[in-house]
C-alpha beads as a LAMMPS data file, in Angstrom:
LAMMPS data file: protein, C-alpha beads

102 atoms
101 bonds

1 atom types
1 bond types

-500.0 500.0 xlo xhi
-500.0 500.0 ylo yhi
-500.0 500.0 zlo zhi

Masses

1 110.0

Atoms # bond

1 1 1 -474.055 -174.357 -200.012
2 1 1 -470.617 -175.268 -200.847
3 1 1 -469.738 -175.845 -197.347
4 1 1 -472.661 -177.700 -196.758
5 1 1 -471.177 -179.907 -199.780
6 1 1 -468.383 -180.304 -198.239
7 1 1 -470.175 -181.948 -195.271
8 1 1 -472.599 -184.558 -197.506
9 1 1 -469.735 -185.786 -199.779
10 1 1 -467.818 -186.617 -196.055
11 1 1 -470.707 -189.328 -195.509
12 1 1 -470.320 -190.619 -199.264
13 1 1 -472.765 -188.803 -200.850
14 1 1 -471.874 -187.129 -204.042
15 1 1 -472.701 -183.314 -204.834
16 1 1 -472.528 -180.985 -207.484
17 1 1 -473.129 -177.130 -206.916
18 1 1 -474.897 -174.912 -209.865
19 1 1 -473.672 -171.345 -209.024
20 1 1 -474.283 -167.873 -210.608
21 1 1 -471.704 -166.531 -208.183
22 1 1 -468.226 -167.736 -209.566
23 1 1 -466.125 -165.418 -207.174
24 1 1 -467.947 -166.864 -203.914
25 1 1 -467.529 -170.164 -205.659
26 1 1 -464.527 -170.294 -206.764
27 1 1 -463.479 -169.008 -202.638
28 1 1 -465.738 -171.820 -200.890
29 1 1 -464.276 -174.325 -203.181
30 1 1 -467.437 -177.444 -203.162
31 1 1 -466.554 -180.623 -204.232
32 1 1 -467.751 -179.628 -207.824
33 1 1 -469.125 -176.956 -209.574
34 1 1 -470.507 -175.892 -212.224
35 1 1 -470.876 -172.029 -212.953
36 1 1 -473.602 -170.579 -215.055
37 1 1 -473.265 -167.099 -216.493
38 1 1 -476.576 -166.032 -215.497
39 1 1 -478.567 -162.946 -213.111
40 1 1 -478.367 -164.807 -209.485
41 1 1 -481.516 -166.360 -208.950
42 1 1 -481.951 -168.400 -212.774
43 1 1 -479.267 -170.832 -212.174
44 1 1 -481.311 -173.176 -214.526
45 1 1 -482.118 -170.325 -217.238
46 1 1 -485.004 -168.547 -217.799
47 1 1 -488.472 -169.685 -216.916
48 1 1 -490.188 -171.552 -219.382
49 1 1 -487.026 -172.386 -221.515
50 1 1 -487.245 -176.276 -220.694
51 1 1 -484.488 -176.892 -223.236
52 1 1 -481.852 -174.668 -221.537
53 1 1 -482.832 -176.065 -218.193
54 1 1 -482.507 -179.500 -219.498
55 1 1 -478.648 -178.888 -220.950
56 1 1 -477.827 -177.322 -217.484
57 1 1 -479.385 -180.158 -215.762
58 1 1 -477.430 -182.615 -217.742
59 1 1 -474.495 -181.155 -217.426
60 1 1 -474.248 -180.654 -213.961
61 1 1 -475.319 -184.578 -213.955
62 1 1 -472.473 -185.372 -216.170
63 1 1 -469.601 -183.591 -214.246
64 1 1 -471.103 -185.444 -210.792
65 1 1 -469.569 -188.555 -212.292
66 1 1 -466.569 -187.329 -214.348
67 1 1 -465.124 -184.933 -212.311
68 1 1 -461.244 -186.353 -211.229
69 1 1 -460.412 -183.880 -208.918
70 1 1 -461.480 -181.993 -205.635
71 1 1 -462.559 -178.532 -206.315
72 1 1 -463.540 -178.197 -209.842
73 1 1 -465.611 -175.896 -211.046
74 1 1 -466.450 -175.740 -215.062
75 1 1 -468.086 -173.129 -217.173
76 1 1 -470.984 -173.763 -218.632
77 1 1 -470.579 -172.562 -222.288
78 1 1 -472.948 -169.783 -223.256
79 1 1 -474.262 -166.554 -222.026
80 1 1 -477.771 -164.400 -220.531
81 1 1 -478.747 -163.061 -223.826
82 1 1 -479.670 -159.493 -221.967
83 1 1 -477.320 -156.984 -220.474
84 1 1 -477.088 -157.877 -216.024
85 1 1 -475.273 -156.475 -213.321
86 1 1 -474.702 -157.837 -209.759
87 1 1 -475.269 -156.097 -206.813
88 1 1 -471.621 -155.050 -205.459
89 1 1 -472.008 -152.818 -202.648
90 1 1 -474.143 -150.189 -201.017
91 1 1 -477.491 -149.771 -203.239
92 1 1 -477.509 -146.301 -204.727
93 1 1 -480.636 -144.055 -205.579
94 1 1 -479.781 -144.905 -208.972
95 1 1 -479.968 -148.490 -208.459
96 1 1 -483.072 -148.882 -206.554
97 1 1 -484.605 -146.650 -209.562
98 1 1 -483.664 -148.899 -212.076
99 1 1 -485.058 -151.969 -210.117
100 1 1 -488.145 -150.280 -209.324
101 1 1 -488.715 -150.337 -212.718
102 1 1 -488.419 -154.009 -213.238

Bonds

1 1 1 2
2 1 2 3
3 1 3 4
4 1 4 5
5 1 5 6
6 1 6 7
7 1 7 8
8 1 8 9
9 1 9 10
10 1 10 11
11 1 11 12
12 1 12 13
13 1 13 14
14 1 14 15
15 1 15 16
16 1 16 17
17 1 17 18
18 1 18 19
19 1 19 20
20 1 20 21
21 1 21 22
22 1 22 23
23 1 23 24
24 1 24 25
25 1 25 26
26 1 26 27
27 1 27 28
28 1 28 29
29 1 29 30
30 1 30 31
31 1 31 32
32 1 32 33
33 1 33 34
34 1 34 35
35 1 35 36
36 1 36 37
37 1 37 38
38 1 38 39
39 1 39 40
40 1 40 41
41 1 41 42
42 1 42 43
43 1 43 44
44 1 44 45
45 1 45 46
46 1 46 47
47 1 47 48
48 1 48 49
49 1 49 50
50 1 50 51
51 1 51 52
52 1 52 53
53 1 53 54
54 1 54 55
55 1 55 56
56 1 56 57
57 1 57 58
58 1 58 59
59 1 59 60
60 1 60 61
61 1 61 62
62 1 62 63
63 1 63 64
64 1 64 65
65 1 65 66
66 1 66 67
67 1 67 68
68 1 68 69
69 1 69 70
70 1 70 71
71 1 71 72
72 1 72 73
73 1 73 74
74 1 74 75
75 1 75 76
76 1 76 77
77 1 77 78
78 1 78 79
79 1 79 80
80 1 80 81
81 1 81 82
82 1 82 83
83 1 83 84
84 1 84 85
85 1 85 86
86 1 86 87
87 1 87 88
88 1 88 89
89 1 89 90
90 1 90 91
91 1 91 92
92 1 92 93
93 1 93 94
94 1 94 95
95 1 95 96
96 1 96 97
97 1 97 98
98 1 98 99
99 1 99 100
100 1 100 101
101 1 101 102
């Protein structure tokens, strides 16, 4: 998406990614960013916490129109409040186990 970014702000139009992947991020460089220390696939929190989703939302909103420079990408203060790993490499036995069980 941060390519795609790159692309919209070229015809004027501002963007802002929201990104649980900080490495790929950080690479692909979009416009802005803003990074969320959460499992890939709650970039806006958990479901059902409308308050956390809110604070993201507002934040992201907020560094659309203060960001200075190309290529920023911020940290969203706070952390997933359980234990998550992402997926790295080749899935082990192990691994599919353990998300079998989810």
């Amino acid at each position: 998406m941060g390519l795609v970014a790159r692309v919209v702000e070229e015809t004027g139009i501002p963007t802002i990614n929201v990104s649980t992947g900080r490495d790929i991020t950080a690479l692909v460089r979009p416009p802005r960013s803003l990074f969320v220390n959460a499992p890939m696939g709650n970039t806006f929190g958990k479901p059902g916490d409308a308050d956390r989703q809110r604070e993201i939302l507002r934040v992201a909103l907020d560094l659309l129109v203060t960001a200075t420079e190309p290529g920023v990408l911020v940290d969203l203060p706070g952390a997933w409040d359980e234990p998550f790993e992402y997926f790295t490499g080749e899935a082990t036995p192990e691994a599919i186990a353990r998300q079998m069980k989810k």
